[in-house]
VOPAGU-2260 file (C-alpha; in pm, 1 decimal, decimal comma):
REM VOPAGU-2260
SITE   aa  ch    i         X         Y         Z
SITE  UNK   A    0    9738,5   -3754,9    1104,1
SITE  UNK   A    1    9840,2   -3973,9    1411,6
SITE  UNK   A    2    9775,9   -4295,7    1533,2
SITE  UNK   A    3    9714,6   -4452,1    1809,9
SITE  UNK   A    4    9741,4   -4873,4    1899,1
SITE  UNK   A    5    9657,9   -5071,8    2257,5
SITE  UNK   A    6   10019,5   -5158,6    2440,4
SITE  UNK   A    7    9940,8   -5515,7    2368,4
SITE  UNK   A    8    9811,7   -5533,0    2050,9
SITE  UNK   A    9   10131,6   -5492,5    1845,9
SITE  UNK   A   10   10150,8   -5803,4    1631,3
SITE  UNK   A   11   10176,7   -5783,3    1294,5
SITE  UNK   A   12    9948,6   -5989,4    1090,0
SITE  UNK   A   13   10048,9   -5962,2     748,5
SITE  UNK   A   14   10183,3   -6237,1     562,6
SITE  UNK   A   15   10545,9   -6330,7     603,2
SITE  UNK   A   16   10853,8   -6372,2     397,3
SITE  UNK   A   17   10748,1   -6735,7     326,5
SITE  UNK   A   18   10402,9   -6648,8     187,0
SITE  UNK   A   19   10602,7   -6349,1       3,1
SITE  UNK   A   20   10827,1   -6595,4    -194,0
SITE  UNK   A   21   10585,5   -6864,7    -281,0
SITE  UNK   A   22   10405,0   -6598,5    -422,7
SITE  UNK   A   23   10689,3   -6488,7    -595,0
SITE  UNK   A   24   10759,2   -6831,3    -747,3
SITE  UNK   A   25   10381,2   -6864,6    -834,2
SITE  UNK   A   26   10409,7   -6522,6   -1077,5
SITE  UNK   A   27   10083,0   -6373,7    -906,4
SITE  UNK   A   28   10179,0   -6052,4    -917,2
SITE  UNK   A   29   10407,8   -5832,8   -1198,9
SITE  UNK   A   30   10534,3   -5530,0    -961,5
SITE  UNK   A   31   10711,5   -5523,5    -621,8
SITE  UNK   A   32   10797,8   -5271,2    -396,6
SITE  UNK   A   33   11000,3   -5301,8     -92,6
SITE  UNK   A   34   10961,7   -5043,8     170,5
SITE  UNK   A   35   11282,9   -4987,1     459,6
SITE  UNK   A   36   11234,9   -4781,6     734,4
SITE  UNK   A   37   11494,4   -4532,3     782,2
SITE  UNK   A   38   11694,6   -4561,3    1044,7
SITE  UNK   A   39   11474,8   -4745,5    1269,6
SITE  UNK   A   40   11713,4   -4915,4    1466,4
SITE  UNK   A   41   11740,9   -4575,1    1633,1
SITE  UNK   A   42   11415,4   -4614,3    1739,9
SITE  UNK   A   43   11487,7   -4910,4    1866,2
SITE  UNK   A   44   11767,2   -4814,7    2072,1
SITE  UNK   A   45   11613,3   -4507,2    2166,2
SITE  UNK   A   46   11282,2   -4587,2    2312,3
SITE  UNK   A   47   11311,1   -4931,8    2313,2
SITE  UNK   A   48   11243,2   -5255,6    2150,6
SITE  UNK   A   49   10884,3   -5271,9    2216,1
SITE  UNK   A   50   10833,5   -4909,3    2115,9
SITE  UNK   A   51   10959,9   -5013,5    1803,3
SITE  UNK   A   52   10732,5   -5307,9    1737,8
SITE  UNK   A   53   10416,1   -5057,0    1833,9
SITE  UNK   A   54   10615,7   -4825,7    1571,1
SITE  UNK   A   55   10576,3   -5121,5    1289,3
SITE  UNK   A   56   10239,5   -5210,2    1373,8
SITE  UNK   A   57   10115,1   -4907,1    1286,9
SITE  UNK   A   58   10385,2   -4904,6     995,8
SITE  UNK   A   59   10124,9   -5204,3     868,6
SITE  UNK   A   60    9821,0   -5071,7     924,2
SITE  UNK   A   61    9932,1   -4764,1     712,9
SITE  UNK   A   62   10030,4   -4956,3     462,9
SITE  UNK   A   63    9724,8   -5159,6     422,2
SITE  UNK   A   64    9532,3   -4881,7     411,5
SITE  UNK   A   65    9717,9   -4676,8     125,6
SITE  UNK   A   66    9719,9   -5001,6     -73,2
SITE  UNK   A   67    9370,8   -5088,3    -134,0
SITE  UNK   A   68    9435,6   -5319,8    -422,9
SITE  UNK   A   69    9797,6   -5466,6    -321,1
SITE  UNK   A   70    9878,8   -5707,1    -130,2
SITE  UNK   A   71   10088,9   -5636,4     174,8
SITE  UNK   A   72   10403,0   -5854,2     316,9
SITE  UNK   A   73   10604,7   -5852,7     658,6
SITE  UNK   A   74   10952,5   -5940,2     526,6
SITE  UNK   A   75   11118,2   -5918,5     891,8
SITE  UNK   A   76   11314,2   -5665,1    1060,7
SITE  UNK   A   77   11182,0   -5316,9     921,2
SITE  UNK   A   78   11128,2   -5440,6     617,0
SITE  UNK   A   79   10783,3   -5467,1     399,2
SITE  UNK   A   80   10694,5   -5534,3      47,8
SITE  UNK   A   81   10381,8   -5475,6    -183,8
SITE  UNK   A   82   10284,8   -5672,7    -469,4
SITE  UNK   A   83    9994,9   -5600,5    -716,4
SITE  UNK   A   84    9879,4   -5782,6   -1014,2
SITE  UNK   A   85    9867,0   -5638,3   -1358,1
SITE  UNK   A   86    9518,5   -5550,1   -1330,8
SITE  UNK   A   87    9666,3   -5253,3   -1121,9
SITE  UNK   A   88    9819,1   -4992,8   -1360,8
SITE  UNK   A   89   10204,3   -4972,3   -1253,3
SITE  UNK   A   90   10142,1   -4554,0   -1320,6
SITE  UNK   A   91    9885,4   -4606,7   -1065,0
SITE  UNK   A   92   10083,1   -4845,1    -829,8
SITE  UNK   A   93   10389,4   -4616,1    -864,9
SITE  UNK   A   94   10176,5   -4287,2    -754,4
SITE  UNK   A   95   10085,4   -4483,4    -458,9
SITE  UNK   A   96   10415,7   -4546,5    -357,7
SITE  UNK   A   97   10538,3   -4190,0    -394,7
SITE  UNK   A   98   10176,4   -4072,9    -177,3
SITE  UNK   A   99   10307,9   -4331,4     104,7
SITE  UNK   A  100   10669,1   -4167,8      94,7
SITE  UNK   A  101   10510,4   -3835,0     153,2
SITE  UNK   A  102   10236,4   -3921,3     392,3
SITE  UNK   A  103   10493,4   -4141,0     602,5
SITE  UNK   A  104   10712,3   -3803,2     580,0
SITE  UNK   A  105   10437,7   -3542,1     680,5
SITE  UNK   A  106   10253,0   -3754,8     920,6
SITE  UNK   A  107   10406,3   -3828,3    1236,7
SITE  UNK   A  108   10300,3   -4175,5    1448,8
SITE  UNK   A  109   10218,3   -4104,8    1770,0
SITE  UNK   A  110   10320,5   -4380,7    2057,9
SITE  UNK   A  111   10283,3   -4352,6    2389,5
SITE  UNK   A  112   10282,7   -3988,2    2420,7
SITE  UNK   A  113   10572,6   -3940,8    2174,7
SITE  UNK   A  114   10563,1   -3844,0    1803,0
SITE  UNK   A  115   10800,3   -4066,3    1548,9
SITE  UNK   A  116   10868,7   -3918,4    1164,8
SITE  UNK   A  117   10926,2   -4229,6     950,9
SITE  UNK   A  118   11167,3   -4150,8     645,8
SITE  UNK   A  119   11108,1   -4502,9     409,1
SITE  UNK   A  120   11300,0   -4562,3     135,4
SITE  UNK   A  121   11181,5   -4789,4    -144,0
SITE  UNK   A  122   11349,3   -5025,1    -420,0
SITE  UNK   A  123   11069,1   -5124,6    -708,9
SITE  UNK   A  124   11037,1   -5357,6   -1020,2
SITE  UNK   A  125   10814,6   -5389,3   -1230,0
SITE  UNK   A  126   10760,5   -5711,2   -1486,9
SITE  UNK   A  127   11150,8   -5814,0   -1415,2
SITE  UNK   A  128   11196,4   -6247,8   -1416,0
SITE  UNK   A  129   11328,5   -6187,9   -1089,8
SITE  UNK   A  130   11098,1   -5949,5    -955,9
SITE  UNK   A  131   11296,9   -6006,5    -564,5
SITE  UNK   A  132   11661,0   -5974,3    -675,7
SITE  UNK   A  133   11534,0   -5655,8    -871,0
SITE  UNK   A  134   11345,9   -5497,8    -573,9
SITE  UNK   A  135   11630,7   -5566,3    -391,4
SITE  UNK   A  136   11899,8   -5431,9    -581,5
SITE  UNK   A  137   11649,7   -5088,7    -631,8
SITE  UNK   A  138   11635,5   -5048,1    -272,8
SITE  UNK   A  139   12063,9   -5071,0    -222,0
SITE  UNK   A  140   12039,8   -4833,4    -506,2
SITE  UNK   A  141   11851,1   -4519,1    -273,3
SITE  UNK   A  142   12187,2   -4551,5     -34,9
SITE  UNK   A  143   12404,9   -4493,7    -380,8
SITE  UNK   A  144   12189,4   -4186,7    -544,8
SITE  UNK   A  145   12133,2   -4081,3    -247,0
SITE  UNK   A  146   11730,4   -4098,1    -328,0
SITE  UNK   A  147   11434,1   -4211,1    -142,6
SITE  UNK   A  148   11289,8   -4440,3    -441,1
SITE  UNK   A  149   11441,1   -4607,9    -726,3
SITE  UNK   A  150   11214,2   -4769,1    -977,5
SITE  UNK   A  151   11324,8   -5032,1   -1212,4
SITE  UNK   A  152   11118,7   -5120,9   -1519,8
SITE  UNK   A  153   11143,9   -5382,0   -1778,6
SITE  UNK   A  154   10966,1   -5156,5   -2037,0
SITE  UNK   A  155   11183,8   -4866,5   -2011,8
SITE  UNK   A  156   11508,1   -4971,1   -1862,9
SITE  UNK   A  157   11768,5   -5074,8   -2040,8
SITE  UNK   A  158   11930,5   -5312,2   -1760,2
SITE  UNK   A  159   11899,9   -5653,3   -1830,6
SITE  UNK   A  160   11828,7   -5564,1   -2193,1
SITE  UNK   A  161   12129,6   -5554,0   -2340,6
SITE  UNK   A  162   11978,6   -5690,5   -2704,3
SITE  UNK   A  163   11773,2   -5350,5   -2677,9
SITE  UNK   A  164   11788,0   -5073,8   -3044,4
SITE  UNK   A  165   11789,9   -4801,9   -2755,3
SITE  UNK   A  166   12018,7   -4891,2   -2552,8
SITE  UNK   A  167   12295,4   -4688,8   -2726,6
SITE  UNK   A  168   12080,7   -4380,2   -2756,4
SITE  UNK   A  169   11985,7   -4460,4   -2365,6
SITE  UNK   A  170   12323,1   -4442,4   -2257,4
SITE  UNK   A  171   12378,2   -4144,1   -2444,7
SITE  UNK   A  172   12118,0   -3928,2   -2284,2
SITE  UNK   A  173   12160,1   -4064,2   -1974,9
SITE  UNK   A  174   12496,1   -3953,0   -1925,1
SITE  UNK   A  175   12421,8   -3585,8   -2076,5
SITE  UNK   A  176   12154,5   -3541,2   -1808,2
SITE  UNK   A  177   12375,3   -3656,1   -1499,6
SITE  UNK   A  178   12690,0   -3427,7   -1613,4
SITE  UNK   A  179   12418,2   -3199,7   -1699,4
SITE  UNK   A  180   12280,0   -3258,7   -1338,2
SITE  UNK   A  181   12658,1   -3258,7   -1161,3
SITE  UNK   A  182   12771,0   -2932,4   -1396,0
SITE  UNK   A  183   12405,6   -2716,9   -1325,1
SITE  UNK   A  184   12375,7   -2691,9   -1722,3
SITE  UNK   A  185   12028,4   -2605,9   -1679,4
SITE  UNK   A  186   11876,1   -2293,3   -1844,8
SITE  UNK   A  187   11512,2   -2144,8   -1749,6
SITE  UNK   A  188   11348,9   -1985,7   -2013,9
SITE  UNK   A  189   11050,6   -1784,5   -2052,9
SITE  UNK   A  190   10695,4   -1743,6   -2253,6
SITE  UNK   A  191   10469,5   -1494,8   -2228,3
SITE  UNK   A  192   10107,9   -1553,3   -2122,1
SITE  UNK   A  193    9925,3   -1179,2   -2147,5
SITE  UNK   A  194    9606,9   -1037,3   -2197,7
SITE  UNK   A  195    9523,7    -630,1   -2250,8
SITE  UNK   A  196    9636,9    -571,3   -1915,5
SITE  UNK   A  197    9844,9    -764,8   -1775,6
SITE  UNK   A  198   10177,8    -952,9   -1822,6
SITE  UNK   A  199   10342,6   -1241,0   -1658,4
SITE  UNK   A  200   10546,6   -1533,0   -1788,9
SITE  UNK   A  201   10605,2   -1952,8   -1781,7
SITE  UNK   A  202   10882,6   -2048,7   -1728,3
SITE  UNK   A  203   10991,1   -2348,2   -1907,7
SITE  UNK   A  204   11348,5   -2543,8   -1847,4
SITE  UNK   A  205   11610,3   -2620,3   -2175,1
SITE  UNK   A  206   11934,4   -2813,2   -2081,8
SITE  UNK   A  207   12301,4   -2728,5   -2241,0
SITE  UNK   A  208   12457,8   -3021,1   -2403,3
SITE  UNK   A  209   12790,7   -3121,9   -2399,8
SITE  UNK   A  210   12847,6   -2948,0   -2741,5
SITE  UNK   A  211   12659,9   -2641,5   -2565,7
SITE  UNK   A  212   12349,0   -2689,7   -2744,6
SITE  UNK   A  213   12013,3   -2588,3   -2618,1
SITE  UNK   A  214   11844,6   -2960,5   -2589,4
SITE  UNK   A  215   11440,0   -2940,1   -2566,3
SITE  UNK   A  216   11285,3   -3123,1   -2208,4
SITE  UNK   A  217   11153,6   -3382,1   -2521,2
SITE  UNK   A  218   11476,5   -3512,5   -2518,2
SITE  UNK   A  219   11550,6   -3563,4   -2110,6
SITE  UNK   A  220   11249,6   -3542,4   -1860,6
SITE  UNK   A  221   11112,2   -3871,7   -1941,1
SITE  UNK   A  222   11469,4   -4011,1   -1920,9
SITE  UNK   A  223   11542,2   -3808,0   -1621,2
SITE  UNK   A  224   11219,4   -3975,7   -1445,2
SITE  UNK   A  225   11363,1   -4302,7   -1539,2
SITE  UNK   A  226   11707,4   -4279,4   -1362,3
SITE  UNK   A  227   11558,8   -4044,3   -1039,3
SITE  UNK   A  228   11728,7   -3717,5   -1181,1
SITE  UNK   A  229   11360,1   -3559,0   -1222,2
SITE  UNK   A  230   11368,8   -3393,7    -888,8
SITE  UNK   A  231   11680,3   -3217,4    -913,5
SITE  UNK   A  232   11623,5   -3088,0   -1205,4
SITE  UNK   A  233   11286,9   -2940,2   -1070,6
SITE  UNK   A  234   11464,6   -2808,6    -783,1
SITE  UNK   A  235   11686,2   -2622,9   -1066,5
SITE  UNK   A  236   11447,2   -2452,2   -1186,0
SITE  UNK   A  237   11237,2   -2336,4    -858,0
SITE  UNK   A  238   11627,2   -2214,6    -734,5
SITE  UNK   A  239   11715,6   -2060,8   -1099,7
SITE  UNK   A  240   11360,2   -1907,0   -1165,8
SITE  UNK   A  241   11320,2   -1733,8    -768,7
SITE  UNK   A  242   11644,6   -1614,9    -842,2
SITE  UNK   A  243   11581,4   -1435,0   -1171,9
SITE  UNK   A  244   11253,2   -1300,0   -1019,6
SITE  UNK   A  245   11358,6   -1152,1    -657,8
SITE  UNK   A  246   11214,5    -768,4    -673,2
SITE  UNK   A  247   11099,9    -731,2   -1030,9
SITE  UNK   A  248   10738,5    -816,2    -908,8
SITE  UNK   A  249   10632,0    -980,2   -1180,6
SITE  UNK   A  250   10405,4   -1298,3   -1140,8
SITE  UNK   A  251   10534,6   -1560,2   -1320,4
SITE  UNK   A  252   10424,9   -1996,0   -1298,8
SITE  UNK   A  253   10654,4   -2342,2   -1296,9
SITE  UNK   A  254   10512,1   -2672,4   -1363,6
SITE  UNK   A  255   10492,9   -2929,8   -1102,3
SITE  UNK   A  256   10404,8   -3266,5   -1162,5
SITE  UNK   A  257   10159,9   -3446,0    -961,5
SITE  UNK   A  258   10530,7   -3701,2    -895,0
SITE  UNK   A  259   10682,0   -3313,8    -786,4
SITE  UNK   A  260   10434,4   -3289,8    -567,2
SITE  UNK   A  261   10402,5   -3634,5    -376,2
SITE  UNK   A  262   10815,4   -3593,7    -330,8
SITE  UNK   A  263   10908,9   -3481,5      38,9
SITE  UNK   A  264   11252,9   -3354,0     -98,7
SITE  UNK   A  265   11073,6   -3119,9    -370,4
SITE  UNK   A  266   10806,4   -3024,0    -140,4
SITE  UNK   A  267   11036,2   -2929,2     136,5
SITE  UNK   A  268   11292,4   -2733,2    -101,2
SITE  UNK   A  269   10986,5   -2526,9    -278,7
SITE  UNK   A  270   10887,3   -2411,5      56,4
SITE  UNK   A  271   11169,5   -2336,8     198,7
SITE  UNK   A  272   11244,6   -2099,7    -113,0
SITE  UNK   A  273   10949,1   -1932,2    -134,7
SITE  UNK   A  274   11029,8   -1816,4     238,3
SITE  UNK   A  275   11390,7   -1709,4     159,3
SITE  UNK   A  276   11250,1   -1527,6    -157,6
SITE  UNK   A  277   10942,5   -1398,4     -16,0
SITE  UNK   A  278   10759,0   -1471,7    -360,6
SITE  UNK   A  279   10480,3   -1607,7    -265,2
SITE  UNK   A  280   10279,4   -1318,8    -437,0
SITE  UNK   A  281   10427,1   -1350,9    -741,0
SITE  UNK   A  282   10374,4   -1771,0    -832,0
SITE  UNK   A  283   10172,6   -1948,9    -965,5
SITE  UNK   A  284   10243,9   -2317,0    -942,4
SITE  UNK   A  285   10056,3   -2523,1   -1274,2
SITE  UNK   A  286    9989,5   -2870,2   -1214,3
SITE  UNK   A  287   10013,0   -3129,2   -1496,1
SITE  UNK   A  288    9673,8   -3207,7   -1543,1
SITE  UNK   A  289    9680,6   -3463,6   -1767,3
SITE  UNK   A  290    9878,9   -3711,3   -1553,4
SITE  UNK   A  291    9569,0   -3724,7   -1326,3
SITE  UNK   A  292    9554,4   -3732,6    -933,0
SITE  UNK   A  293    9451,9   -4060,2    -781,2
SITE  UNK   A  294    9600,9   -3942,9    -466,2
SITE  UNK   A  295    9384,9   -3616,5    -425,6
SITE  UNK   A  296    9405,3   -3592,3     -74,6
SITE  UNK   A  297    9786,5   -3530,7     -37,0
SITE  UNK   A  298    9754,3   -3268,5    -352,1
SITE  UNK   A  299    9514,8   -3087,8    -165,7
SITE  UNK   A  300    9727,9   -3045,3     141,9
SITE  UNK   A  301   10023,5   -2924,6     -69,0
SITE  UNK   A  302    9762,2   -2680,6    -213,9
SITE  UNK   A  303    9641,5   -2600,2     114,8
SITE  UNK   A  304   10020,2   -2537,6     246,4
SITE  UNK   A  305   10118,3   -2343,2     -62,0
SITE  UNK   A  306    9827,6   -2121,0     -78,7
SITE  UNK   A  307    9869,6   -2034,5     274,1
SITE  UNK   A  308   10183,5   -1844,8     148,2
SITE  UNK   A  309   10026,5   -1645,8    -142,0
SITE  UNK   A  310   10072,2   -1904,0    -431,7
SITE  UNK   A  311    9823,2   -1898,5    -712,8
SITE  UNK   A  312    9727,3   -2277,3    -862,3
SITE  UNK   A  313    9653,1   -2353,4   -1242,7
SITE  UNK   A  314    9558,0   -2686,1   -1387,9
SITE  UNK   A  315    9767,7   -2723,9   -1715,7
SITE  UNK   A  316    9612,0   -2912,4   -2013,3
SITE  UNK   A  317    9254,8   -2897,2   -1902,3
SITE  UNK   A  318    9030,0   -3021,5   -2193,5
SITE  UNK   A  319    9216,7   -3372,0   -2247,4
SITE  UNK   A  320    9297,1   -3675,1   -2070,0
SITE  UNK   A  321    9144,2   -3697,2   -1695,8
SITE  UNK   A  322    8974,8   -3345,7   -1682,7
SITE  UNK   A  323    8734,5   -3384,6   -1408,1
SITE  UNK   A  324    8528,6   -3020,3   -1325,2
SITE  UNK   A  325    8435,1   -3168,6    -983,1
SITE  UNK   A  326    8778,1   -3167,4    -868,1
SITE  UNK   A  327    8876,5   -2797,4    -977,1
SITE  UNK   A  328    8690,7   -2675,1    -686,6
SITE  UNK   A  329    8842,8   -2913,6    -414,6
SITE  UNK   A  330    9158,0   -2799,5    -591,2
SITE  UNK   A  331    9143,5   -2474,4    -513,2
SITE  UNK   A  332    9209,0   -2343,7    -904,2
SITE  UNK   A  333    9267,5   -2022,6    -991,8
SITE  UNK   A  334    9317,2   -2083,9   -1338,8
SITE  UNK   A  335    9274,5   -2318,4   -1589,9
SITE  UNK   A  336    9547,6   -2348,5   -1918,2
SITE  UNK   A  337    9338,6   -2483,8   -2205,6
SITE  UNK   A  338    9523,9   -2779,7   -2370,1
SITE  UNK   A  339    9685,7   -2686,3   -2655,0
SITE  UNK   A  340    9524,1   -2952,6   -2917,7
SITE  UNK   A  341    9190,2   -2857,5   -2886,0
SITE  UNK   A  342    9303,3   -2434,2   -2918,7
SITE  UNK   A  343    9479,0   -2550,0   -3210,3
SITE  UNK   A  344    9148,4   -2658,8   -3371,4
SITE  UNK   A  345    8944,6   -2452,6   -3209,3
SITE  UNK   A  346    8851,6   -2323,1   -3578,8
SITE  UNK   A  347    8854,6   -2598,3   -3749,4
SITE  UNK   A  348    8605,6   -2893,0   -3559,7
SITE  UNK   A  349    8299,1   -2770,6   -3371,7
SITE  UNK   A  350    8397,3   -3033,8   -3121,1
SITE  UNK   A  351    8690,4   -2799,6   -3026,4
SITE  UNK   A  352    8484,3   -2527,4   -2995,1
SITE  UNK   A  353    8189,4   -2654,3   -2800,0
SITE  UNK   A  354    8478,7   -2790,1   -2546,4
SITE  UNK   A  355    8596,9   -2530,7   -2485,8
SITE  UNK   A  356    8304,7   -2289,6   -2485,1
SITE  UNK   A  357    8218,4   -2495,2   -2210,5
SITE  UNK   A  358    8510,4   -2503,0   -2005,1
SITE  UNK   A  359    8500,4   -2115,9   -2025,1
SITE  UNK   A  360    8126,6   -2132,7   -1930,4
SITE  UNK   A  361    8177,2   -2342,2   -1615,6
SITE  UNK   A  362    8520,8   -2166,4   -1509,3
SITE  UNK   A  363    8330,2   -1788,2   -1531,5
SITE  UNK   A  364    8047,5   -1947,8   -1294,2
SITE  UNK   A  365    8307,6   -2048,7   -1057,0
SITE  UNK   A  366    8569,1   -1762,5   -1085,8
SITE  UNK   A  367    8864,0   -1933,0   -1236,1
SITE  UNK   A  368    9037,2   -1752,5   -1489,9
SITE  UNK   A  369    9113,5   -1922,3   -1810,8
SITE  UNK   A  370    9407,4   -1918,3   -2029,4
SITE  UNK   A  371    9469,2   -2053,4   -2360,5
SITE  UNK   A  372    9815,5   -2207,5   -2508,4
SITE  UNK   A  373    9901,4   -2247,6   -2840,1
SITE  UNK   A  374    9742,6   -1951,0   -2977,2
SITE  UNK   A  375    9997,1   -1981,8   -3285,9
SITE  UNK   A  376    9740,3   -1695,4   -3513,1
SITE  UNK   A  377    9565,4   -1418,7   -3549,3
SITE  UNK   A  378    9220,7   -1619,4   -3616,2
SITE  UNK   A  379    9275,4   -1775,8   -3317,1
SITE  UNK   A  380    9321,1   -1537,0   -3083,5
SITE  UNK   A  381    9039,3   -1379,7   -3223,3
SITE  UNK   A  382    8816,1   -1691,0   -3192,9
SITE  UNK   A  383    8913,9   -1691,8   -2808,6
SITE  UNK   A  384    8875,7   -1354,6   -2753,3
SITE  UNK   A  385    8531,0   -1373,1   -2868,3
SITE  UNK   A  386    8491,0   -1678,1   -2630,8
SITE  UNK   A  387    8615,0   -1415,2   -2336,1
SITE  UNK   A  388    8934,1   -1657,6   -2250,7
SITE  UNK   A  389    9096,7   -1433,1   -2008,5
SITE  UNK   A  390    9487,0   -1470,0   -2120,9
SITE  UNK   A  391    9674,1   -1602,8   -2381,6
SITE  UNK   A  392    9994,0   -1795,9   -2470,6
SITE  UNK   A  393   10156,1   -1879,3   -2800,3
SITE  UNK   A  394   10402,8   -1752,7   -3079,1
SITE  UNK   A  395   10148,3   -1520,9   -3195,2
SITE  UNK   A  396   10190,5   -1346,4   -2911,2
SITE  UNK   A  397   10552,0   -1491,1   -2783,7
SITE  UNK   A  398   10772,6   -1729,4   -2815,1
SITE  UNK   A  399   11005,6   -1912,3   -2532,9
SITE  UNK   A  400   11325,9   -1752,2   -2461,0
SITE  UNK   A  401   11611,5   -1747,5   -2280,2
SITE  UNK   A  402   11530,9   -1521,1   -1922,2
SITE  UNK   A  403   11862,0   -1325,6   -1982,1
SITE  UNK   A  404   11675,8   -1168,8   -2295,8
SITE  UNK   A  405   11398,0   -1033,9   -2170,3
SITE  UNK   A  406   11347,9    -706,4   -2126,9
């Protein structure tokens, strides 16, 4: 989308650096992000200073829209900041930030006849003492990892808790995933999802120790998200799993996160490896259901984009946390993966049943295939055949391994 602003109505009125630090000292809000425009003294210097202050105007006006519930700061230079309160959820303050970083990346402003791409970087902290000096020291951070956001949180990092019981086994993990990370000690495996006729596979990613131990993603993604690793190890496995699949023409799925899919860098990479590969055909790209999508319009678009290139969508966990049938149509589904806890007692509660009875109903009316994880027994499978699920997954059937073993 672009946007257009009069030549002489490029003031910014958002509250300044002053207002921003009495706040601060007042404690009215918990979280802070501070957003830097990349690079924008080449703007400057290329079209001008006044271009540039047309450039940040509309920089504002962005960001007052995408925050809705924050309240936005001018902090001077190309510098801006957003606060919220804790009655906004830092998952969902955190989403918004990544949504901006892709929107700002995939949506060019248009002054004065020319387009302008606006890479941001951001530094955020959430429920730090010094909520500033934190932000702050995120955003030098993005130069150092080389990463468009860096998050600090009290309630998961380990900085500036150094009386922490986890700060050992922190440490620990955290330095296994980055030599992990540097050394590509990554491993893709593979579980089958199958039905009477057909075949494909999930691929799921395991990570090498450095005792050479296969390490579950238990142990590392959440970590990984914590010190902005996540990304490179998704691009890992899009690289590794392409690879493995080039002209066996077999359709095979990778998970994406709704974070995966509001990242520029991930975006950029999956496309650009679909082309090289020319697998398309072949993938199915399942969405984490169950983190929920506040920011529906920028999944759609990736959907949109993705689709356009033969790529099949499933909605992972349906059946638990935000499962919402309205949006599988605006999503574009093609399947749906039952969540594993309510196949697991699909025998045992009619609850479970009913669920997902219904789910199957409402999918069949609409023409999205269903599949069911965790079919771990024979009375299971049977129970879900009898439903008329379409496929199924679990170690009746399968379990994960490595790609190099399958047949």
């Amino acid at each position: 989308m672009t946007q257009f602003i009069d030549n002489k109505e490029f003031e910014i009125n958002l509250p300044n650096r002053k207002e921003f630090l009495e706040d601060n000292k007042n404690k009215t809000f918990n979280k802070v992000a501070i957003f830097d425009v990349n690079g924008f003294g080449n703007i400057n210097h290329y079209y001008g200073y006044d271009f540039g202050e047309k450039v940040l105007k509309i920089i504002s006006l962005r960001l007052e829209n995408r925050f809705l519930n924050s309240k936005i700061y001018y902090l001077g230079a190309d510098i801006f900041a957003s606060a919220s309160s804790e009655d906004i959820s830092k998952d969902r303050f955190i989403q918004t930030i990544k949504s901006i970083i892709w929107y700002f990346g995939y949506s060019p402003i248009e002054v004065d006849g020319f387009k302008i791409y606006i890479p941001l970087r951001v530094g955020v902290a959430i429920n730090y003492p010094e909520l500033l000096f934190t932000a702050e020291f995120a955003l030098k951070q993005t130069k150092i990892v080389k990463h468009n956001l860096v998050i600090y949180d009290a309630e998961q990092h380990h900085i500036c808790h150094p009386d922490s019981l986890s700060i050992e086994q922190d440490l620990y993990w955290e330095g296994q995933i980055i030599e992990a990370v540097r050394r590509d000690k990554f491993e893709i495996f593979a579980q089958l999802i199958s039905n009477q006729f057909e075949k494909k596979y999930e691929i799921l990613v395991r990570m090498k120790n450095s005792k050479g131990e296969i390490i579950s993603p238990y142990f590392f993604i959440n970590r990984a998200k914590k010190i902005n690793l996540y990304s490179e190890i998704t691009k890992k496995v899009i690289q590794k799993s392409f690879e493995f699949f080039e002209n066996k023409n077999i359709e095979f799925s990778i998970n994406l996160s709704i974070s995966d899919i509001l990242e520029k860098d991930v975006v950029d990479f999956l496309i650009q490896k679909i082309y090289e590969f020319d697998i398309g055909h072949f993938l199915t790209i399942e969405i984490t259901e169950s983190e929920g999508i506040d920011n529906i319009e920028e999944v759609i678009s990736f959907i949109k984009i993705v689709k356009n290139l033969g790529v099949k969508i499933a909605i992972d966990d349906f059946g638990t946390g935000y499962s919402n049938f309205s949006y599988l149509v605006r999503l574009q589904a093609d399947f749906i993966k039952l969540d594993g806890s309510i196949i697991q007692d699909i025998n045992k509660t009619k609850s479970a049943k009913a669920v997902v009875e219904a789910i199957v109903f409402f999918a069949k009316r609409i023409g999205i295939k269903t599949v069911a994880e965790f079919v771990s027994s024979k009375e299971i499978y049977e129970t879900c055949k009898e439903l008329e699920i379409d496929y199924f997954q679990g170690y009746w059937f399968d379990e994960p391994k490595n790609v190099k073993k399958l047949k």
